[in-house]
One Martini backbone bead per residue (centre of mass of N, CA, C, O) as a GRO file, in nm:
protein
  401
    1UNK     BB    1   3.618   4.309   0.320
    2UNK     BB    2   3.708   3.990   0.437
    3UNK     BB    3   3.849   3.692   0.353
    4UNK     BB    4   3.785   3.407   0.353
    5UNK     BB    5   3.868   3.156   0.458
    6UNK     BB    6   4.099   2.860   0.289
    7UNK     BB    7   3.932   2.538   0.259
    8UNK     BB    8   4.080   2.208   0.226
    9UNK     BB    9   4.052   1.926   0.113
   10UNK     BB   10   4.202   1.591   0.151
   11UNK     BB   11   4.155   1.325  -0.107
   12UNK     BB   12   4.153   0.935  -0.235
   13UNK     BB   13   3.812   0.956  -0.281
   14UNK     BB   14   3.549   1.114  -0.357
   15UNK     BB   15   3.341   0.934  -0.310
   16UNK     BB   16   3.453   0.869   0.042
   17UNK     BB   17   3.353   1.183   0.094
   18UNK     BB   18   3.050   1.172   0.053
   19UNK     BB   19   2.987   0.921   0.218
   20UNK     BB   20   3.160   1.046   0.508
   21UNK     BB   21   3.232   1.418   0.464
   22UNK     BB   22   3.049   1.607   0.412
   23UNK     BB   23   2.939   1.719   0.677
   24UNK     BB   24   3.181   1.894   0.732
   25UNK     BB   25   3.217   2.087   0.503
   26UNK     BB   26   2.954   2.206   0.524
   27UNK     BB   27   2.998   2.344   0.789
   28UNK     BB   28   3.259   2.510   0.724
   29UNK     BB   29   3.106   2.667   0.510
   30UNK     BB   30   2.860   2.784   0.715
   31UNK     BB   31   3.123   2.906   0.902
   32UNK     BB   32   3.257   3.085   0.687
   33UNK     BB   33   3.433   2.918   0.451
   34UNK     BB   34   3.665   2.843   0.193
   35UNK     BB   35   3.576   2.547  -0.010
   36UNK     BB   36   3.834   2.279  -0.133
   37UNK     BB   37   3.834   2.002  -0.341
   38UNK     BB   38   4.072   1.698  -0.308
   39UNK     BB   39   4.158   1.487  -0.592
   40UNK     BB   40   4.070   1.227  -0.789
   41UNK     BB   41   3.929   1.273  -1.124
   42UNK     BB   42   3.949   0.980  -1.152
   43UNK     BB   43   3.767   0.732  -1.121
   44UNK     BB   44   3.794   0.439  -0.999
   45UNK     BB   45   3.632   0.084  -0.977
   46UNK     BB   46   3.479   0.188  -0.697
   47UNK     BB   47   3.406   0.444  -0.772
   48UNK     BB   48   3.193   0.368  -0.960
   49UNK     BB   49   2.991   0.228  -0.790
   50UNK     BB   50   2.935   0.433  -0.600
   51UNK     BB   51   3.015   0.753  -0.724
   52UNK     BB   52   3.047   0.797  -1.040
   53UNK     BB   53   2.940   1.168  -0.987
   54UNK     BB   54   3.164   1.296  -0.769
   55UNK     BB   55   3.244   1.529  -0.909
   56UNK     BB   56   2.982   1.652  -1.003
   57UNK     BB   57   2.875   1.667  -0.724
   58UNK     BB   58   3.063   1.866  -0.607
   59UNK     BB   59   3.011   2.114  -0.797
   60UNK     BB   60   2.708   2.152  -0.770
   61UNK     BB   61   2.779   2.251  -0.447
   62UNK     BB   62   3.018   2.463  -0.502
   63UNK     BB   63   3.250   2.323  -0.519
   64UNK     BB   64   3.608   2.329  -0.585
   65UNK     BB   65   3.771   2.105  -0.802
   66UNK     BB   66   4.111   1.947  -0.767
   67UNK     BB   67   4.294   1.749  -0.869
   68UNK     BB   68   4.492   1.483  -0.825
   69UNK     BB   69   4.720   1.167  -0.822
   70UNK     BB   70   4.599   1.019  -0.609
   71UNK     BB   71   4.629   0.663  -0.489
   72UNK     BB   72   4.521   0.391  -0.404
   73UNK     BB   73   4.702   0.178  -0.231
   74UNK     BB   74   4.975   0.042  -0.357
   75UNK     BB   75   5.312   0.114  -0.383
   76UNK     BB   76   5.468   0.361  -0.651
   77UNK     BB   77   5.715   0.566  -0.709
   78UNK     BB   78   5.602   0.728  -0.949
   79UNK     BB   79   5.323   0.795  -0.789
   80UNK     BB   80   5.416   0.929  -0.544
   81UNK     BB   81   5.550   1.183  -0.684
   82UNK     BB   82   5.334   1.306  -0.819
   83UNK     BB   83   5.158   1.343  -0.554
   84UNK     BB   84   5.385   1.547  -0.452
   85UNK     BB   85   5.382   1.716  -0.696
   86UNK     BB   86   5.064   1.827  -0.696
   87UNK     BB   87   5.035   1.905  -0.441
   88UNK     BB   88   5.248   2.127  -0.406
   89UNK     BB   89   5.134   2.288  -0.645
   90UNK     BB   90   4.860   2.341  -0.534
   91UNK     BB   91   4.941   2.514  -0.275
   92UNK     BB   92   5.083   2.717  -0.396
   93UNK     BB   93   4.846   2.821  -0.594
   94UNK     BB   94   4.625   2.844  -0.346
   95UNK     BB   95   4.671   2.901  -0.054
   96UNK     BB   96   4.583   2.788   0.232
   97UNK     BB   97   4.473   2.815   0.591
   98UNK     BB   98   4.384   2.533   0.556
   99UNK     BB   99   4.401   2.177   0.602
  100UNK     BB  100   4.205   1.854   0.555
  101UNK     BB  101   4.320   1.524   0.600
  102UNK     BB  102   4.199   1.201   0.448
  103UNK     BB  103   4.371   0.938   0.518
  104UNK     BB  104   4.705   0.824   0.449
  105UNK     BB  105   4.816   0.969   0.219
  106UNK     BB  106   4.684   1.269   0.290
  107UNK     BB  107   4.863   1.290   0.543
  108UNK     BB  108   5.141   1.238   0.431
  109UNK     BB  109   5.167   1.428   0.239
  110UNK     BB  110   5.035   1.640   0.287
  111UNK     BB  111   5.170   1.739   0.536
  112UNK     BB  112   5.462   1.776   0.418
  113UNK     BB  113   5.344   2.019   0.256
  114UNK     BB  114   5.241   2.199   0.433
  115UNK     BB  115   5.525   2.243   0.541
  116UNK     BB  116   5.697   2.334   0.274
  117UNK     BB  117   5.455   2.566   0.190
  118UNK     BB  118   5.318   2.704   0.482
  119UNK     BB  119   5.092   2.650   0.602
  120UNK     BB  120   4.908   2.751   0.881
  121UNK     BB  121   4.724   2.497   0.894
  122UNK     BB  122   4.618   2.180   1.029
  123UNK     BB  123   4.408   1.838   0.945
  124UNK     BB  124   4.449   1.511   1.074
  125UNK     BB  125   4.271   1.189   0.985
  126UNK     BB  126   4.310   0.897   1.126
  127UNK     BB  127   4.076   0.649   1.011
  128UNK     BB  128   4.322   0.430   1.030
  129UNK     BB  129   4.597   0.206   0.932
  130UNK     BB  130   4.587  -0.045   0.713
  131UNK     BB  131   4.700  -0.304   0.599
  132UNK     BB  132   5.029  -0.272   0.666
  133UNK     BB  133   4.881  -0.317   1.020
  134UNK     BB  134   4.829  -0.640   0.897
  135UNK     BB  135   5.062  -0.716   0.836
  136UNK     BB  136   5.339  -0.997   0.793
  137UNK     BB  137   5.694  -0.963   0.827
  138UNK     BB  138   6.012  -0.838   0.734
  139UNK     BB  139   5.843  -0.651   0.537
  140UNK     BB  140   5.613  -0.540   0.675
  141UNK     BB  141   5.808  -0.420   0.897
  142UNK     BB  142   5.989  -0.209   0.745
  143UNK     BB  143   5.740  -0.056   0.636
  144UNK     BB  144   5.623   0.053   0.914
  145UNK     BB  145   5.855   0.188   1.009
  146UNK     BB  146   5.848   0.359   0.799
  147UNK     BB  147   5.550   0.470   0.829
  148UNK     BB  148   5.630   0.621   1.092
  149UNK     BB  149   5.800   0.816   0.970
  150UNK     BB  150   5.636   0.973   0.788
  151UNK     BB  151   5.427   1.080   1.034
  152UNK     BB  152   5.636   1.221   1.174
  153UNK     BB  153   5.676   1.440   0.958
  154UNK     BB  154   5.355   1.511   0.887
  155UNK     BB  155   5.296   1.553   1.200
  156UNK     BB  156   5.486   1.838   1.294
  157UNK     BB  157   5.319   2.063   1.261
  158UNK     BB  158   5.259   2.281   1.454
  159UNK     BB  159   4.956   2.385   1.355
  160UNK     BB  160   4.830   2.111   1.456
  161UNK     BB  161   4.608   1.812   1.427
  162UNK     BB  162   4.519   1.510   1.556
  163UNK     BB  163   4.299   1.241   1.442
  164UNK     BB  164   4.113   1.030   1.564
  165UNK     BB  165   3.878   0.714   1.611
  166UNK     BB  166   4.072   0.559   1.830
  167UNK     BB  167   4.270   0.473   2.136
  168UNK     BB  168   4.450   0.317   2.017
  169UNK     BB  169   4.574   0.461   1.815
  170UNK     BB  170   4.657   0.719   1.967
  171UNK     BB  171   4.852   0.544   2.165
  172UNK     BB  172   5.039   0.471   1.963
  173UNK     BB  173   5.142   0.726   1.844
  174UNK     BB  174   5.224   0.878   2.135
  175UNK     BB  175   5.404   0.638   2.277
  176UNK     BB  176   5.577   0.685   2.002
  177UNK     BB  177   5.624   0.965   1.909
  178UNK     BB  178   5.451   1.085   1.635
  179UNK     BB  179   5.301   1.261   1.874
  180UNK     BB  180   5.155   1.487   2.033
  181UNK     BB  181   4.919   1.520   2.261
  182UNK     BB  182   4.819   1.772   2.235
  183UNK     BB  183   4.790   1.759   1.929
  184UNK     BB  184   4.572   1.496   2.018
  185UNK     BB  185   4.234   1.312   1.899
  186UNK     BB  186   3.911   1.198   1.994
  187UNK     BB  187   3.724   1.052   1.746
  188UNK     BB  188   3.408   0.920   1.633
  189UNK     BB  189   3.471   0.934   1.387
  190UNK     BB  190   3.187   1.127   1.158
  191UNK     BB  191   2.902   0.995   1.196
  192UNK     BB  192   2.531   0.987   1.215
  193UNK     BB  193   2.227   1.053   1.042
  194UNK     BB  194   1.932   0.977   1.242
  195UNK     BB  195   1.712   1.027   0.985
  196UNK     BB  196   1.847   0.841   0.787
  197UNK     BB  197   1.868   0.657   1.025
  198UNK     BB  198   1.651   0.491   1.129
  199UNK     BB  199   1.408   0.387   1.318
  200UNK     BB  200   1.353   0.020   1.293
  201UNK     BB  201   1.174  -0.238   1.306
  202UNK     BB  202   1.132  -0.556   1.241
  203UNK     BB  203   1.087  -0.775   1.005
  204UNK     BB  204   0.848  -0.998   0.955
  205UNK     BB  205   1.007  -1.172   0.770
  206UNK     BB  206   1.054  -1.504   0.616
  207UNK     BB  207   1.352  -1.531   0.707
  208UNK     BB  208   1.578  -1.404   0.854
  209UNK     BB  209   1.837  -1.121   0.831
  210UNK     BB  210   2.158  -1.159   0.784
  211UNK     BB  211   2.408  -0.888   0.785
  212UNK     BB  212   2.672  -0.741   0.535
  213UNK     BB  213   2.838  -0.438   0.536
  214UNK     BB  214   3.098  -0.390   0.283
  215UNK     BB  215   3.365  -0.422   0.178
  216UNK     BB  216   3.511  -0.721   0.007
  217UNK     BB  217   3.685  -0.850   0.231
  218UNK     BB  218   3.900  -1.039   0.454
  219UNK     BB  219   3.936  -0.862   0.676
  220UNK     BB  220   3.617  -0.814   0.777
  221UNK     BB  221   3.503  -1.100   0.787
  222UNK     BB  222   3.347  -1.277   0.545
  223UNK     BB  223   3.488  -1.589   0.548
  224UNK     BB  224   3.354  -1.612   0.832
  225UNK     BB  225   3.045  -1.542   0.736
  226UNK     BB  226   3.022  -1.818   0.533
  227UNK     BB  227   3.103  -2.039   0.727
  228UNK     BB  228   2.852  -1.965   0.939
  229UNK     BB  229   2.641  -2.041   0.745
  230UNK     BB  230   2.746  -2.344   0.683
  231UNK     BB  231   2.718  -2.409   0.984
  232UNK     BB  232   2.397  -2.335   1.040
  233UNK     BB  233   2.267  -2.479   0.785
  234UNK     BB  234   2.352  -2.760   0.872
  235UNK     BB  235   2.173  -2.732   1.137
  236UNK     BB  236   1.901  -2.560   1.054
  237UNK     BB  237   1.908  -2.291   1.038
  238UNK     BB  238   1.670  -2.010   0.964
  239UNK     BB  239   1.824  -1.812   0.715
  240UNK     BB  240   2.004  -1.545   0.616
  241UNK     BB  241   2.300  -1.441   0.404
  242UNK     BB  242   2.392  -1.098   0.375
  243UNK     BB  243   2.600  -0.951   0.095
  244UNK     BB  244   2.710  -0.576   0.111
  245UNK     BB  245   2.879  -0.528  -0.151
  246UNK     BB  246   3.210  -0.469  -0.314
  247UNK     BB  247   3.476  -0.494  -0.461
  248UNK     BB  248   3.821  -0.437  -0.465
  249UNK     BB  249   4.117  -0.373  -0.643
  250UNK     BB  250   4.294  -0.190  -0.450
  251UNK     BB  251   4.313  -0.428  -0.279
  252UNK     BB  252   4.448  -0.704  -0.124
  253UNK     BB  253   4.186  -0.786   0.021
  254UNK     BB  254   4.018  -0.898  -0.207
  255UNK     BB  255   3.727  -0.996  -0.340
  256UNK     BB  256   3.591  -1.134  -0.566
  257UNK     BB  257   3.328  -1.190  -0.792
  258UNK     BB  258   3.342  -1.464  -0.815
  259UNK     BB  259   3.304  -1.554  -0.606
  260UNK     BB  260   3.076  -1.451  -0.461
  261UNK     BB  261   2.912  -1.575  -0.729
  262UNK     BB  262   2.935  -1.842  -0.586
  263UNK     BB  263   2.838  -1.847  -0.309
  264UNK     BB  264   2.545  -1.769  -0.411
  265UNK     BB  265   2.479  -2.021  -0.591
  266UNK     BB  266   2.517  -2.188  -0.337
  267UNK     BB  267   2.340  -2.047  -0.082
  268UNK     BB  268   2.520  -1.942   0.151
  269UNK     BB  269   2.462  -1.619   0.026
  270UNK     BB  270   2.345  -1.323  -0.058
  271UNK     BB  271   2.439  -1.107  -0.313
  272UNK     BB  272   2.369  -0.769  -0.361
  273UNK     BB  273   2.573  -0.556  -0.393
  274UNK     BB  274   2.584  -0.260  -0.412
  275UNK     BB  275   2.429  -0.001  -0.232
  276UNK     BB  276   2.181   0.332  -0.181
  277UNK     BB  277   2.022   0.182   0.001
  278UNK     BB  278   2.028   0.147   0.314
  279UNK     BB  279   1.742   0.194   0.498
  280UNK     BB  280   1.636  -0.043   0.375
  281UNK     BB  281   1.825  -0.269   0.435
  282UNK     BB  282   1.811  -0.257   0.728
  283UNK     BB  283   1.467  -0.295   0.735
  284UNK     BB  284   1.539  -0.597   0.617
  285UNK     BB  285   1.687  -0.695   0.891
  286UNK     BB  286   1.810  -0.836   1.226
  287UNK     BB  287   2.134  -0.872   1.167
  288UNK     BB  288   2.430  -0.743   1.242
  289UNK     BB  289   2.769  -0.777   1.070
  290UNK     BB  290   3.138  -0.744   1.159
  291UNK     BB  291   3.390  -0.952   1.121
  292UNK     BB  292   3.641  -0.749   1.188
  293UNK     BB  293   4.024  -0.760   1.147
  294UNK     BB  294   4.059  -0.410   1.044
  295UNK     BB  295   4.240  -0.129   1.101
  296UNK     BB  296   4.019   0.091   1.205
  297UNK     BB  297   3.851   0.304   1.333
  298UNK     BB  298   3.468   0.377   1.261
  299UNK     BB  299   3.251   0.262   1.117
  300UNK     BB  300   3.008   0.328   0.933
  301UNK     BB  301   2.839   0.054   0.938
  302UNK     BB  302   2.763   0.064   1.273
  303UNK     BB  303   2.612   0.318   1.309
  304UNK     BB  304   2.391   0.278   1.116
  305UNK     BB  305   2.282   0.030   1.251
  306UNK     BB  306   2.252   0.158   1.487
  307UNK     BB  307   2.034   0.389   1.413
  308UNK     BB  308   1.847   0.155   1.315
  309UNK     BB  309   1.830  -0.113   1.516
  310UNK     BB  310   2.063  -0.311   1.562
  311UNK     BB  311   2.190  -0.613   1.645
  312UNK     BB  312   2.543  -0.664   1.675
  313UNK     BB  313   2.805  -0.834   1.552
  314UNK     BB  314   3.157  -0.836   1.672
  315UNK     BB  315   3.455  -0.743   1.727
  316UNK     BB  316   3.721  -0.667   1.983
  317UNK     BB  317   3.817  -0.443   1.795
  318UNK     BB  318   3.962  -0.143   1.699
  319UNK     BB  319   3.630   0.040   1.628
  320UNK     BB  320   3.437  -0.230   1.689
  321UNK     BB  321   3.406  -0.158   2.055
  322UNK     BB  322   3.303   0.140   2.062
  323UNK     BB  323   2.990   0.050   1.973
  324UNK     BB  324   2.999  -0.251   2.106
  325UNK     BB  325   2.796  -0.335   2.406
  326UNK     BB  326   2.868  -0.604   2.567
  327UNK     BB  327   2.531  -0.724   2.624
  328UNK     BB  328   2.357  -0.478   2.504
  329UNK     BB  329   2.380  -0.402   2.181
  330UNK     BB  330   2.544  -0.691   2.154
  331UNK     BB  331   2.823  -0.858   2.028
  332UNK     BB  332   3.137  -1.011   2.116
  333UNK     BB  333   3.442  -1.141   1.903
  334UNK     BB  334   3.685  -1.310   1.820
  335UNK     BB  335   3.884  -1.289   1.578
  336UNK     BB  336   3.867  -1.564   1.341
  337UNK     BB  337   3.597  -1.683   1.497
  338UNK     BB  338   3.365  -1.920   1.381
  339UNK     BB  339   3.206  -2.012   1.610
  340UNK     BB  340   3.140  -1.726   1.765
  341UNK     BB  341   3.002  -1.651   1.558
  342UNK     BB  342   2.767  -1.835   1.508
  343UNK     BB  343   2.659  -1.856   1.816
  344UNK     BB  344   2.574  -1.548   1.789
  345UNK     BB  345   2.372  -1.569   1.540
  346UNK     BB  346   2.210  -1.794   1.725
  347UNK     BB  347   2.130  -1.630   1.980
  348UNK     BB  348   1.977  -1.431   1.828
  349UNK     BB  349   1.771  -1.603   1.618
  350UNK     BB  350   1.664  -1.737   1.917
  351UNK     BB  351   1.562  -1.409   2.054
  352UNK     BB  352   1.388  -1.147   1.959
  353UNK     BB  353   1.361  -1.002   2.212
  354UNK     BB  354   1.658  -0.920   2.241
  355UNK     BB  355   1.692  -0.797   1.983
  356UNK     BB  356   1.535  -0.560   2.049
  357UNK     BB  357   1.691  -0.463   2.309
  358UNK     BB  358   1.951  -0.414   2.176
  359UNK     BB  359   1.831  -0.210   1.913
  360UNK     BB  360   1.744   0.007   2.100
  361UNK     BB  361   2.043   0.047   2.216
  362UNK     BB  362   2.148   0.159   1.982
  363UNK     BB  363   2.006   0.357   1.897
  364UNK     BB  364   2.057   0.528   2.206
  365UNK     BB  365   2.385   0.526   2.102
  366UNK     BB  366   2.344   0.651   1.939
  367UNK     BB  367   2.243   0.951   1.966
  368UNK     BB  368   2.438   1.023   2.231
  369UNK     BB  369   2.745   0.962   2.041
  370UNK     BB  370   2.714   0.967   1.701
  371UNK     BB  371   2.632   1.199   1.589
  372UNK     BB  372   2.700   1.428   1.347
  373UNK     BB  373   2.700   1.653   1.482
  374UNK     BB  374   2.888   1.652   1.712
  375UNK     BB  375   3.153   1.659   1.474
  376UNK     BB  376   3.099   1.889   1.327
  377UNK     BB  377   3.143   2.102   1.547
  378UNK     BB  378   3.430   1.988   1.662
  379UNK     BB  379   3.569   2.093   1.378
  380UNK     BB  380   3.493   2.405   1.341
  381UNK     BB  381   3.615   2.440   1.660
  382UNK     BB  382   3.918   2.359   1.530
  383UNK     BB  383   3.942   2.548   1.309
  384UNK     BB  384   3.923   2.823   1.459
  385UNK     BB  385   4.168   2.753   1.680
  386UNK     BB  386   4.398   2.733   1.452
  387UNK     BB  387   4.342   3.006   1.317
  388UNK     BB  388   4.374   3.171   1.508
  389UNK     BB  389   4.711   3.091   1.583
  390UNK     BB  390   4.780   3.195   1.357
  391UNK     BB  391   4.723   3.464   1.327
  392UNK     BB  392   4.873   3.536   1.599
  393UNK     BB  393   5.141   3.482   1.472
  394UNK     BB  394   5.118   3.681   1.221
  395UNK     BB  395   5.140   3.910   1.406
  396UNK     BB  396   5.389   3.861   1.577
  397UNK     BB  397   5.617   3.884   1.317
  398UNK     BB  398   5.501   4.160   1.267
  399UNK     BB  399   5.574   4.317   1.524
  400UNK     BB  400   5.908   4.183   1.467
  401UNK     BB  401   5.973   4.392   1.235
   0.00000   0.00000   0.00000
């Protein structure tokens, strides 16, 4: 009998593959591939509060777990050194039939290495830009030049595709010469479980809670959300003002907790901290916010606001206008605007009835387009024709010899 197709899965975060990414190994496993996940062995400080016991999590569930010493954050040239000598070591041990990068670093390094080590197939996953494409300045234009140039060679793999998460995205590769079009395409996100984040009506409870749930940074547009709570407050407007999540220390963009502590103390808005039941929280909520004006792929908390039936307030940019039509199941708005989230929260906070109509249309758009199983399917069948493509050039090889 022959040996199942060997799938590596590489990420900079433990935590956020389980959190975002396990449902697609999982179906790549039960599609009969041997299934290996490579991370960081040691939780930084946000994966202790996401997901403390990530490794031991993965390796219960039958999975292989190999250490790399991949850093999410600020580059440091001794680190990122070790992290290609990690990796390069893992391929060549390992021998992978195909690997699948996700996140920045393990897409520009895994890349690079797959190809120097011969991999016979890749899936890069670019799941957004991150803060370097959201930077200015002189240093940071020269810094995104490198990284695009970096992403060239990463990208170059034959038998490879580049997964985008949104058009913009996409089209910047594409239009740049960064990859092939023929070899790029489009998924909306990672998907969304539909059973966990069930619809719910809104919760009796008064006053109405206004939420906001993500990393705690300042590019999601968290201090222009506590901006509008304090005009909306000042105005006698009702309502709670809840954010729903921790600082990044490795992100240079982080809220420290001492603010949060700070907002919260003084009434601007209650700071919940990390939460592990999201479809409670969901469910005592009436309206979702995030005016992030970071450069996303696909949020996975629009896709499960929209799945639990809640009306959304986002910007108009690439990644958070893929989920919310205007005026149809949310509000978008100019980022960094803080009167037009005011007005957006005042709109809605004072029509029950839109709001549920909004609630409602969220639902119908997460079921018909960005269900979880219609991204496994997506990834497995893509799986197959790589493998495949792989397959038939080396039978090709070994005829020519």
């Amino acid at each position: 009998m022959s040996k199942p197709p060997r799938f590596l899965y590489v990420a900079n975060h433990a935590g956020h593959f389980i959190l975002h990414h396990l449902p697609i190994v999982k179906a790549v496993k039960e599609a009969g591939f041997e299934v290996h996940i490579a991370a960081p062995g040691e939780p930084d400080s946000l994966e202790r509060v996401m997901v403390p016991d990530a490794r031991h999590l993965i390796e219960g569930m039958g999975f292989p777990f190999h250490p790399v010493t991949i850093k999410r954050g600020q580059v440091n040239l001794t680190e990122e050194v070790a992290a290609l000598y990690s990796l390069y070591s893992l391929y060549r041990f390992l021998r992978p039939d195909l690997v699948y990068h996700a996140t920045i670093k393990p897409v520009i390094y895994g890349g690079i290495i797959s190809r120097l080590t011969g991999v016979p197939a890749a899936i890069n996953a670019v799941t957004g830009l991150g803060h370097t494409f959201l930077s200015s300045g002189k240093r940071a234009l020269l810094l995104k030049q490198l990284v695009k140039l970096a992403y060239r060679s990463a990208l170059g793999h034959h038998n490879s595709r580049v997964i985008f998460q949104n058009p913009d995205d996409y089209r910047l590769f594409v239009d740049t010469g960064i990859v092939e079009q023929k070899r790029a395409s489009v998924i909306y996100g990672s998907g969304v479980n539909i059973n966990e984040f069930g619809y719910s009506p809104e919760s009796d409870s008064q006053p109405p809670v206004v939420l906001l749930a993500s990393r705690m940074l300042w590019s999601k547009g968290v201090g222009e959300f506590v901006e509008a709570s304090a005009k909306l407050q000042g105005e006698g407007i009702k309502a709670r003002f809840v954010l729903v999540g921790d600082s990044d220390p490795g992100n240079p963009e982080t809220i420290s907790r001492q603010q949060l502590q700070t907002w919260h103390h003084s009434g601007l808005v209650e700071w919940w901290g990390w939460r592990r039941d999201m479809p409670n929280v969901f469910r005592q909520s009436a309206v979702f916010c995030l005016p992030s004006f970071y450069p996303e792929g696909i949020p996975k908390v629009l896709l499960e606001a929209a799945s639990s039936g809640r009306p959304i307030i986002t910007t108009a940019t690439p990644g958070c206008r893929e989920v919310v039509r205007d005026n149809e199941n949310g509000l978008l708005i100019p980022p960094h605007d803080v009167g037009a989230l005011a007005n957006a929260i005042q709109k809605l906070l004072e029509d029950p009835e839109l709001r549920q109509e909004m609630g409602s249309r969220s639902r119908e758009i997460a079921e018909r387009e960005f269900r979880e199983e219609v991204v496994t399917e997506t990834i497995v069948d893509l799986c197959r024709r790589l493998l495949s493509e792989a397959n038939l050039e080396a039978s090709d090889k070994q005829s020519d010899r």
